[in-house]
Residue frames relative to the residue before (quaternion, step in Angstrom):
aa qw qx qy qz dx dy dz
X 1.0000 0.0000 0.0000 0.0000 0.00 0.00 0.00
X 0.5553 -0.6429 0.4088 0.3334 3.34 -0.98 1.24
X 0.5485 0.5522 -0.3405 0.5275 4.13 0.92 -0.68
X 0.7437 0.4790 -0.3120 0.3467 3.60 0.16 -0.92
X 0.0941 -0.8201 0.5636 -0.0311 3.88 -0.35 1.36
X 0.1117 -0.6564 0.7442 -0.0535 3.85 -1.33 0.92
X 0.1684 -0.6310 0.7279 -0.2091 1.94 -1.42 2.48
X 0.0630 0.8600 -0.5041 0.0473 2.84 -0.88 1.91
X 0.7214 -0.5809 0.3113 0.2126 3.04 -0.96 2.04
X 0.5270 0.6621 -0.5314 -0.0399 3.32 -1.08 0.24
X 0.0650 -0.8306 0.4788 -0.2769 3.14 0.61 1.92
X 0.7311 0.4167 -0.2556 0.4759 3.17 0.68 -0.76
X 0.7290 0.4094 -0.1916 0.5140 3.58 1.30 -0.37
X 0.6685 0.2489 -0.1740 0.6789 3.65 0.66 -0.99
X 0.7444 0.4473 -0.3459 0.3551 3.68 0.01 -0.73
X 0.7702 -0.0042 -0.2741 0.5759 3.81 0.83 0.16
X 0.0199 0.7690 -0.5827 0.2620 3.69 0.41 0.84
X 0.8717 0.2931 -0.0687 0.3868 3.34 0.62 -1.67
X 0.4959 0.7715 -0.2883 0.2753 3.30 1.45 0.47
X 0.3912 -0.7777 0.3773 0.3160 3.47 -0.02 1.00
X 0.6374 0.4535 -0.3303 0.5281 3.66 0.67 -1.30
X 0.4445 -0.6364 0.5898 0.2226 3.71 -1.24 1.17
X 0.2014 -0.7475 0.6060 0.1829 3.74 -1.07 1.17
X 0.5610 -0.4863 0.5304 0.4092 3.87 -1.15 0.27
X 0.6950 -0.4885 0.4950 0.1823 3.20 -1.27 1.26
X 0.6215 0.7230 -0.1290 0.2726 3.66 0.76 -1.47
X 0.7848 0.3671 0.0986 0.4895 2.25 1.10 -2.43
X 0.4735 0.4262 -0.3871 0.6665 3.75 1.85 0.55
X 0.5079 0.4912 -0.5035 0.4973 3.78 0.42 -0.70
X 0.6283 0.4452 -0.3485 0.5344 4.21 0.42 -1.58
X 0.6641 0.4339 -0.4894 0.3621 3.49 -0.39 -0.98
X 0.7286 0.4792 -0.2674 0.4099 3.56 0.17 -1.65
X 0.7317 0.3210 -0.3545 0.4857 3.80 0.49 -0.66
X 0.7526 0.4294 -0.4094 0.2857 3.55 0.36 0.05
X 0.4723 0.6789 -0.3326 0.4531 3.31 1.83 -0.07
X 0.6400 0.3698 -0.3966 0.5444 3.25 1.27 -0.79
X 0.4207 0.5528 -0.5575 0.4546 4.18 0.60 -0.92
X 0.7803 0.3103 -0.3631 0.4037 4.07 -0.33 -0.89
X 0.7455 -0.4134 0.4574 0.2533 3.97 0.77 -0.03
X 0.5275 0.5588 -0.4462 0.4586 3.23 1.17 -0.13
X 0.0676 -0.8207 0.5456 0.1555 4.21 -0.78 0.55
X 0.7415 0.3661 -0.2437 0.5067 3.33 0.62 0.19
X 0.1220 -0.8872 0.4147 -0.1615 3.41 -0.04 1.52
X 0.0959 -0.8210 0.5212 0.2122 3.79 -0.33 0.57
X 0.3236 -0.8451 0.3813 0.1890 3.49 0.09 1.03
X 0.6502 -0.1530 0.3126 0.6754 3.73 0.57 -1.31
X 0.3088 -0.6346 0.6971 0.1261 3.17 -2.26 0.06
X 0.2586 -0.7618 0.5792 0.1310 3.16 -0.65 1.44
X 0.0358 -0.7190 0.6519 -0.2383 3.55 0.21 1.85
X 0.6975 -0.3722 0.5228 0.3189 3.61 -1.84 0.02
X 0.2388 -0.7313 0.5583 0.3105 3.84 0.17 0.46
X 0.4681 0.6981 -0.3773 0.3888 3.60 1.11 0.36
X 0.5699 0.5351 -0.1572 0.6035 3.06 1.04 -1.19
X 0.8726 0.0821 0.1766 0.4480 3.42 -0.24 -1.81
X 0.0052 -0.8138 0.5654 0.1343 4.02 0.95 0.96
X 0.5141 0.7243 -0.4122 0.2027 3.82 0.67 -0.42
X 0.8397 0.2124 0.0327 0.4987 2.97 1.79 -1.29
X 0.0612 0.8475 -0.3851 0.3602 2.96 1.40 1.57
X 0.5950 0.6455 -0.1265 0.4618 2.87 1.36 -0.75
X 0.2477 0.8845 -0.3623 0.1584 3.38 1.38 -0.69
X 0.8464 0.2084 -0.1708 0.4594 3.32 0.00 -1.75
X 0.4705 0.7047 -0.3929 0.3572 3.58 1.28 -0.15
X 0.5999 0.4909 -0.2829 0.5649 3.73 1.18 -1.28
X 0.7448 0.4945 -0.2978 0.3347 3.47 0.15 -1.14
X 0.5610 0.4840 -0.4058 0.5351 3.80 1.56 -0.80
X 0.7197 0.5345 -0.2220 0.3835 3.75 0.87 -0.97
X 0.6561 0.4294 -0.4363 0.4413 3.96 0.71 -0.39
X 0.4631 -0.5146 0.6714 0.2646 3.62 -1.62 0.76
X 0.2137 -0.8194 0.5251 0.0854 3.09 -0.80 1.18
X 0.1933 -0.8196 0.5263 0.1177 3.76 -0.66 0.50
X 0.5437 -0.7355 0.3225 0.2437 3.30 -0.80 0.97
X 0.5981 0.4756 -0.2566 0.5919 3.93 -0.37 0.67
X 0.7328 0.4676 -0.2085 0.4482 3.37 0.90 -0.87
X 0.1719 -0.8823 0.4139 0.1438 3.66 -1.03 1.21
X 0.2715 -0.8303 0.4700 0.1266 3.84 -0.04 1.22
X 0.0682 -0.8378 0.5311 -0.1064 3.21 0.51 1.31
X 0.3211 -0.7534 0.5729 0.0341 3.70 -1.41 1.33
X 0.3092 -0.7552 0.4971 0.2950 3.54 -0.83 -0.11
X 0.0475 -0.8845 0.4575 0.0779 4.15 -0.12 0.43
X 0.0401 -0.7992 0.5541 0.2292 3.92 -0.28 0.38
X 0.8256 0.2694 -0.1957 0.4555 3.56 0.90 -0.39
X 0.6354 -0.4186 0.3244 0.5620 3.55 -1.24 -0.10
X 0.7894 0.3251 -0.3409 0.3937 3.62 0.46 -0.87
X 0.5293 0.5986 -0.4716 0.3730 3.46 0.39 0.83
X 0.5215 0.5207 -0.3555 0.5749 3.39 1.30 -0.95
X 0.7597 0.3100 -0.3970 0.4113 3.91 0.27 -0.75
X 0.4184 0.5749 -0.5104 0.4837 3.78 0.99 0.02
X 0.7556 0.4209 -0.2216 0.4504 3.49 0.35 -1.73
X 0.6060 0.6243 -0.2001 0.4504 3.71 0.80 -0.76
X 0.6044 0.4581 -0.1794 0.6266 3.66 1.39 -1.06
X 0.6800 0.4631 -0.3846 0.4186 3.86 0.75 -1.00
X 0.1492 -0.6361 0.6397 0.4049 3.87 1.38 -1.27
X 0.0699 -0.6185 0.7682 -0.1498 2.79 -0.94 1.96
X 0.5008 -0.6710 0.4976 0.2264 3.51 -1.33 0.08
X 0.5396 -0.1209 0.1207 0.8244 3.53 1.98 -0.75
X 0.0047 0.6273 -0.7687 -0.1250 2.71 -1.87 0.83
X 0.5447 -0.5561 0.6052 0.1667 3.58 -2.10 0.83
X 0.3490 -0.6526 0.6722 0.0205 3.01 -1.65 1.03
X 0.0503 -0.8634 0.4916 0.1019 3.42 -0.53 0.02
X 0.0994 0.7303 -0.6757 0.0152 4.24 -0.41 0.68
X 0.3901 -0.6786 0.5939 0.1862 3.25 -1.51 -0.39
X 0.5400 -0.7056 0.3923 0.2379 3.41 -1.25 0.70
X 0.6001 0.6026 -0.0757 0.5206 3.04 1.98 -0.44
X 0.3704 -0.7038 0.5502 0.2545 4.24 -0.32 0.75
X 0.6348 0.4713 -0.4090 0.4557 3.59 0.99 -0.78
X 0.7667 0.4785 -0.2457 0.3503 2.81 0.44 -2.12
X 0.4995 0.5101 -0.3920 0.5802 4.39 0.96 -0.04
X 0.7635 0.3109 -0.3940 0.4063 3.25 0.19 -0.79
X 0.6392 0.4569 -0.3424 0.5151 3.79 0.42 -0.75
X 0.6443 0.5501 -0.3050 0.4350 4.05 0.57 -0.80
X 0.7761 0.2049 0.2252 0.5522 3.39 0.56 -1.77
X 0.5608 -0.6494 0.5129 0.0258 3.38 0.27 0.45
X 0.7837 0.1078 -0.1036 0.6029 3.46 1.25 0.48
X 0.6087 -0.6029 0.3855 0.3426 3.55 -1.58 0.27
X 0.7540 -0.3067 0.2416 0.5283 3.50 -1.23 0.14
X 0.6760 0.4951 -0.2916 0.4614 3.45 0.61 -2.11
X 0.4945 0.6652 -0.4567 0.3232 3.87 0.63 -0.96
X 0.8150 0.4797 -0.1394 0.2935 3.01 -0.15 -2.41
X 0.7339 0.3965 -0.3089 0.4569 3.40 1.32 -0.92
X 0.3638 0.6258 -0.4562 0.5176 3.89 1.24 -0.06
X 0.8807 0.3536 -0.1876 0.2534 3.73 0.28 -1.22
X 0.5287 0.6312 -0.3375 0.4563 2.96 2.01 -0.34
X 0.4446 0.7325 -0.3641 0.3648 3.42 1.36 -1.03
X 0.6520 0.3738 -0.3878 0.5336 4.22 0.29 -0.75
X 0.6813 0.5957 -0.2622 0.3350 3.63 0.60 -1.32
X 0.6787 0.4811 -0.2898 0.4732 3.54 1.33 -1.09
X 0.6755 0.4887 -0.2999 0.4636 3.55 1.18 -0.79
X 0.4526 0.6194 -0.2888 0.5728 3.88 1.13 -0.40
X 0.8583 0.2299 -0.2290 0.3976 3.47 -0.12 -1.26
X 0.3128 0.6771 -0.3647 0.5574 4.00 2.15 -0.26
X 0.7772 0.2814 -0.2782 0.4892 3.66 0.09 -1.34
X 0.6434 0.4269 -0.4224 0.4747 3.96 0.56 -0.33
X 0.1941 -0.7334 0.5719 0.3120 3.59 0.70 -0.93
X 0.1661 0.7417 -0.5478 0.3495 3.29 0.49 1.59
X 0.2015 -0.7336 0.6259 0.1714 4.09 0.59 0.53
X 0.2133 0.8521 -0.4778 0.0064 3.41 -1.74 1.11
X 0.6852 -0.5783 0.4114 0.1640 3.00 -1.25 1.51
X 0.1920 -0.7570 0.6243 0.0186 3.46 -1.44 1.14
X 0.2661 -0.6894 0.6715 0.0543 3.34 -0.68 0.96
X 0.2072 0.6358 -0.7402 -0.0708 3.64 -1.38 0.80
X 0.3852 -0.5692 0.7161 0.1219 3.73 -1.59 1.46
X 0.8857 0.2614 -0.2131 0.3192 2.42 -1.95 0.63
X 0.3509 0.8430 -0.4057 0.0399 3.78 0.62 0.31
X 0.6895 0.4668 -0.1605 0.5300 3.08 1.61 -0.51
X 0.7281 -0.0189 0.1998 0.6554 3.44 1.12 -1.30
X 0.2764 -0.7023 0.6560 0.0130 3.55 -1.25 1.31
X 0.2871 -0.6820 0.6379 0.2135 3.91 -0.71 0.75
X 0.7394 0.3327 -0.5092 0.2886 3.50 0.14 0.79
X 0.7380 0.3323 -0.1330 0.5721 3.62 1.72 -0.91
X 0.6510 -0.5402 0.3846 0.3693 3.44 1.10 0.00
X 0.7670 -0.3127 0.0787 0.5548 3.58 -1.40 -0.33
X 0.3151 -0.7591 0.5197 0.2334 3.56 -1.37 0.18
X 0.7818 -0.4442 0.3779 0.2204 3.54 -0.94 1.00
X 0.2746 -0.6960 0.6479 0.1429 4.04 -0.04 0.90
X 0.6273 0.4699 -0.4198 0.4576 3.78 0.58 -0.42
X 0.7328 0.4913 -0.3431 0.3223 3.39 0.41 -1.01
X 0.7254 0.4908 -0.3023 0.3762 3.41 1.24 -0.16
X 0.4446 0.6024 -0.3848 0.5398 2.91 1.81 -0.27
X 0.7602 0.3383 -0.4301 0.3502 3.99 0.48 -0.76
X 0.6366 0.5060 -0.3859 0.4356 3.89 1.37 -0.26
X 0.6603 0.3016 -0.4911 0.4815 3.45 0.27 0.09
X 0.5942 0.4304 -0.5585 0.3869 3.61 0.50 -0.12
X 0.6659 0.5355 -0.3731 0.3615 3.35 0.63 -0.99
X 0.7586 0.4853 -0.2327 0.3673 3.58 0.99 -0.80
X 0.4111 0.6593 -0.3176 0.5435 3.14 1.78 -0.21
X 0.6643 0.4264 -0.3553 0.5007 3.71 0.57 -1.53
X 0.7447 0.3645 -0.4200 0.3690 3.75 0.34 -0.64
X 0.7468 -0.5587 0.2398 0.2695 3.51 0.72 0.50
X 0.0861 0.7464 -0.5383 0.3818 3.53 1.74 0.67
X 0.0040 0.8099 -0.5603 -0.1735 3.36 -1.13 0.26
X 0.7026 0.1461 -0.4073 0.5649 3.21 1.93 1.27
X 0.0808 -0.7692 0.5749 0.2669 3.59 -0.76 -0.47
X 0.3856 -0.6065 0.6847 0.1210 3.28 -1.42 1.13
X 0.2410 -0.6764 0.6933 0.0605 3.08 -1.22 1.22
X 0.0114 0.8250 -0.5644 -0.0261 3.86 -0.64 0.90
X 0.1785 -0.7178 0.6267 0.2452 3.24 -1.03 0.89
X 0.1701 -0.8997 0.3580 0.1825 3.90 0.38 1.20
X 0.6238 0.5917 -0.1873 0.4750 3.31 1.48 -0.53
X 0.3389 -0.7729 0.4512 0.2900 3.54 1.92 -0.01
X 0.5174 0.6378 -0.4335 0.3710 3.98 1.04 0.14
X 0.6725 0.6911 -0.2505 0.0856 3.52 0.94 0.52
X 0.4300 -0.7488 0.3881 0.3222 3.70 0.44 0.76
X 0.5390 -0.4055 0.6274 0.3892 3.48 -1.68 -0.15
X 0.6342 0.4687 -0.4204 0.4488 4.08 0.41 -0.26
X 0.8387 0.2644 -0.1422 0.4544 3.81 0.90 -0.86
X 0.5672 0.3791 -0.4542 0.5729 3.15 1.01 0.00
X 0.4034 0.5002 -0.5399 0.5437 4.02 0.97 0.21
X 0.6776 0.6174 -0.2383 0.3208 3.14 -0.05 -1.25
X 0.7443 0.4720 -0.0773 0.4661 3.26 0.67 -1.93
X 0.7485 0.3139 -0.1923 0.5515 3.67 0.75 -0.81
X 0.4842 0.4773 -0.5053 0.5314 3.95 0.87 0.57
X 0.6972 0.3456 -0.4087 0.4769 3.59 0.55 -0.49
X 0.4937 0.6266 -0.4775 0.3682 3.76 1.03 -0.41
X 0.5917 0.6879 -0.1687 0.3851 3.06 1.27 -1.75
X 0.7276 0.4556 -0.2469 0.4496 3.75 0.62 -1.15
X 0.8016 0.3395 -0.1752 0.4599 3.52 1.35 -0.11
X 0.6587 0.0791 -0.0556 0.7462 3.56 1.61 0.10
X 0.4760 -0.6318 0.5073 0.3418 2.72 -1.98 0.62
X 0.7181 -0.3182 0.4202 0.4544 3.82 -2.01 0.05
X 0.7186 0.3089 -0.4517 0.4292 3.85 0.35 -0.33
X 0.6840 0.4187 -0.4658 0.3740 3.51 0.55 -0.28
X 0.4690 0.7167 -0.3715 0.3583 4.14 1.24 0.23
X 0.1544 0.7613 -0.6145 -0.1378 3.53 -1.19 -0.10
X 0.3440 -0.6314 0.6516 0.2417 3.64 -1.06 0.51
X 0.0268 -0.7017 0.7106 -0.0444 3.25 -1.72 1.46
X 0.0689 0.8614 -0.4912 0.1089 3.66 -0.19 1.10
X 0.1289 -0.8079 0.5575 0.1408 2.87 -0.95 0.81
X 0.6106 -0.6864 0.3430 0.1961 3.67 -1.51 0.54
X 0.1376 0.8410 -0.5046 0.1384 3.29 0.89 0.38
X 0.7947 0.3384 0.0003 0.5039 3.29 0.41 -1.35
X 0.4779 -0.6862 0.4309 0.3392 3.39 0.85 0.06
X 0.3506 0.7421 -0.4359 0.3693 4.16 1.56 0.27
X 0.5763 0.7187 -0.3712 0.1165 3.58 0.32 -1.30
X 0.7426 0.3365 -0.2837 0.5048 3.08 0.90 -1.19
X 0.4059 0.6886 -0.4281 0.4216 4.21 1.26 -0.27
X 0.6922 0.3503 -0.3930 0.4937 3.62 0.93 -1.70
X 0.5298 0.7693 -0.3320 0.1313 3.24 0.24 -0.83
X 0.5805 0.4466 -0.1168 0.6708 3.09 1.52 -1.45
X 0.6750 0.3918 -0.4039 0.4772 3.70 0.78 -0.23
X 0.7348 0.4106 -0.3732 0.3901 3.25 0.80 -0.01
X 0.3995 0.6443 -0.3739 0.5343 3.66 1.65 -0.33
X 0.6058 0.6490 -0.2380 0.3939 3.35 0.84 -1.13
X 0.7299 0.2900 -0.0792 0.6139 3.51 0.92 -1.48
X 0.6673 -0.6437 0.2910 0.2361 4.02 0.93 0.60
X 0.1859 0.8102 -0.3937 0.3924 2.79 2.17 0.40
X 0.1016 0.8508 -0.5138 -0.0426 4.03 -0.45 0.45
X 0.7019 0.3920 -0.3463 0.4835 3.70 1.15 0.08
X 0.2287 0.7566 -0.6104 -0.0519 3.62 -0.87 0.30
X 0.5483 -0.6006 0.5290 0.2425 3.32 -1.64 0.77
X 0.0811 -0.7044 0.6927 -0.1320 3.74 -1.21 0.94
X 0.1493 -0.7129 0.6795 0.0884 3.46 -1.51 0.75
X 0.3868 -0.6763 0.5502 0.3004 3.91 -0.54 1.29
X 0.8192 0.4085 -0.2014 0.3486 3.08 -0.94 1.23
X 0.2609 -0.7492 0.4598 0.3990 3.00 1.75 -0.23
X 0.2956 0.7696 -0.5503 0.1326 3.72 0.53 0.56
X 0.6614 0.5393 -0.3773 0.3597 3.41 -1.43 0.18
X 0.0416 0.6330 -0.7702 0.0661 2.83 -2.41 0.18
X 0.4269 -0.6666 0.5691 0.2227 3.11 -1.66 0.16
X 0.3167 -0.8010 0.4757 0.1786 3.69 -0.48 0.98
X 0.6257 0.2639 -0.3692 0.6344 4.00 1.30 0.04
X 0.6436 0.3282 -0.5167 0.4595 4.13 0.54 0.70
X 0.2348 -0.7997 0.5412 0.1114 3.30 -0.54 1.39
X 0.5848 0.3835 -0.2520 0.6689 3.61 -0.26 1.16
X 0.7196 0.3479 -0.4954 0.3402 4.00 -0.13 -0.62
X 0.4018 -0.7191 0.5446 0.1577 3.58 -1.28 0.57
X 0.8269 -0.2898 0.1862 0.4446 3.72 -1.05 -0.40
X 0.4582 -0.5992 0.4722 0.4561 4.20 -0.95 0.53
X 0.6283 -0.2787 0.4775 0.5472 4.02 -1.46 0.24
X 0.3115 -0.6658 0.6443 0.2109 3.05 -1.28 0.89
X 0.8324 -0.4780 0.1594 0.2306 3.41 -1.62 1.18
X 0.8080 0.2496 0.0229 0.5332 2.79 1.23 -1.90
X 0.4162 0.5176 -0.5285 0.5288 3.41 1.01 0.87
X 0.5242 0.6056 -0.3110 0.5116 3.81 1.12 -0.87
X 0.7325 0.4328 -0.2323 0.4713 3.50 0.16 -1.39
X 0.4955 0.6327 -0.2836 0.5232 3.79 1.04 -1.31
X 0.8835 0.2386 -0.1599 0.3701 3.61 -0.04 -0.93
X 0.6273 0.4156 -0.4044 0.5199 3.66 1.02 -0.83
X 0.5991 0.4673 -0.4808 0.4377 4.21 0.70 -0.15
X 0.6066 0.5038 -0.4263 0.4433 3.84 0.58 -1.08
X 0.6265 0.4468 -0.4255 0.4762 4.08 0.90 -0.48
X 0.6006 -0.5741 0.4002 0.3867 3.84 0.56 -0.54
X 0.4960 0.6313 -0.4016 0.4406 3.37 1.95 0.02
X 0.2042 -0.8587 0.4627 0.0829 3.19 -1.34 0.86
X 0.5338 -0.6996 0.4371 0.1860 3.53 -0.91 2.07
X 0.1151 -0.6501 0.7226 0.2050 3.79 0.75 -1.75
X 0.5382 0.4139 -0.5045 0.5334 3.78 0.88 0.81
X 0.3608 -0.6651 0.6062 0.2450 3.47 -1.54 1.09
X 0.3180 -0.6939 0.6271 0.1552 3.51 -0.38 1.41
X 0.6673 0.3842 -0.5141 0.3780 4.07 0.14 -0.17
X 0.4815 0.5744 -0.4351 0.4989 4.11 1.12 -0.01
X 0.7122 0.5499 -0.2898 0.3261 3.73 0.59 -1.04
X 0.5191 0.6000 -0.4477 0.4124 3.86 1.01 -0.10
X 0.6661 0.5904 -0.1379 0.4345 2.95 0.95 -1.94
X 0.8614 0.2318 -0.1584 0.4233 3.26 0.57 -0.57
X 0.2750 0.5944 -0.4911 0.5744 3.22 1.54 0.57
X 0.6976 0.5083 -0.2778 0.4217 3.70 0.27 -1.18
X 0.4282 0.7539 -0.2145 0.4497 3.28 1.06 -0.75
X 0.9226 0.1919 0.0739 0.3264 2.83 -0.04 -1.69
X 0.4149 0.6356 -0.4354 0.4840 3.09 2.03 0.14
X 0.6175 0.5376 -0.3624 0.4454 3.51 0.97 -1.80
X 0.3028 0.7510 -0.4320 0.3971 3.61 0.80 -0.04
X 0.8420 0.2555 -0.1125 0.4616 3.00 0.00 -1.57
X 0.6155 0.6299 -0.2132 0.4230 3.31 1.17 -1.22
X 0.5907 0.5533 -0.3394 0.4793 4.21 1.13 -0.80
């Protein structure tokens, strides 16, 4: 139903990624089971990253052995390489996310490689997660503006989500990671999405820097866009966007797509409480 909107979580993964102070395994296992308790069904759990890279979320296959799952609900992983997916793939994820960029810098500094690269390397990963029947999600960064080269090309997002589509994504998140986006470019940005896929096969990922997020949003609602990603709490950041700040926070997300008449199926009176939560998070 055109009214009916999915807010997918990914607080527990993108939203404390960038934290320096190490949180207790536990206390992500809690986070994750009360997000679903409020109604939320689509959950980014962890990223099976190098604990080099990202020591916060080393922990990965540990949360995933540790949340009460609930049927209906999807516990969704992040993966940049082949041997993650089989990390993520061993835990039973429900979907795992891919992730490129719209940007040559912003890949190279992120990922360690060029656009053409990232989509070469996903190739083993798409055919792996096919034979497991694991269904997966595309992430493009940086869709509007890149913090190293400036504004970014509406075309260029049009060729990665096509390109990420052909490898068999069966969505793509469109992120504005740097939180610098307007209602003109993220207009802009999701018409070229548009010229290569349909609005159900889209999501909007925004961050709040600038105080825009909840503006693009309605531009995307606008263009029939119906899933977007949100971290309770306004948590997060991006450790290669120097400058980007926390994702829309959940329950400001949930707050606004009801006040339009669209419906989350999240109990917004759970979402304070656990917003609080998940600051002390950062704060322990």
């Amino acid at each position: 139903m055109n009214d009916v909107v999915t807010v997918y979580e990914v607080g527990p993964r993108d939203g404390l990624q960038n934290e320096s102070a190490l949180i207790a395994t536990q206390e992500k296992i809690d986070l994750v089971n009360r997000l679903v308790d409020a109604g939320l069904t689509r959950v980014e759990v962890s990223s099976f990253v190098s604990p080099k890279w990202v020591p916060q979320l080393a922990d990965a296959a540990d949360v995933f052995a540790g949340i009460q799952r609930k049927p209906g609900v999807v516990y969704a992983a992040l993966a940049p390489n082949v041997k993650g997916l089989e990390r993520a793939i061993g835990s039973d994820v429900n979907e795992v996310a891919i992730f490129g960029a719209a940007s040559e810098e912003f890949s190279q500094k992120n990922i360690n490689c060029s656009i053409a690269e990232s989509i070469e390397r996903f190739k083993p990963m798409m055919e792996m997660a096919k034979d497991a029947d694991v269904p997966m999600r595309g992430y493009i960064s940086c869709i509007t503006d890149c913090p190293y080269s400036g504004p970014v090309k509406p075309s260029q997002v049009a060729i990665l989500t096509e390109a990420l589509l052909d490898l068999g994504c069966y969505s793509v998140s469109l992120g504005d990671t740097l939180g610098k986006a307007t209602p003109k470019s993220t207009k802009s940005a999701v018409e070229a999405a548009l010229s290569v896929a349909q609005a159900s096969q889209l999501a909007g990922h925004f961050h709040d820097t600038s105080g825009q997020a909840i503006a693009n949003i309605a531009v995307c609602l606008d263009a029939g866009i119906r899933v977007f990603d949100a971290a309770v709490g306004g948590l997060g950041g991006c450790p290669y966007a120097p400058g980007a700040k926390g994702n829309v926070a959940t329950e400001t997300v949930v707050a606004f797509l009801e006040s339009q008449g669209l419906h989350t199926g999240v109990d917004a009176s759970l979402l304070d409480d656990i917003a609080q939560y998940a600051q002390s998070l950062r704060a322990s």
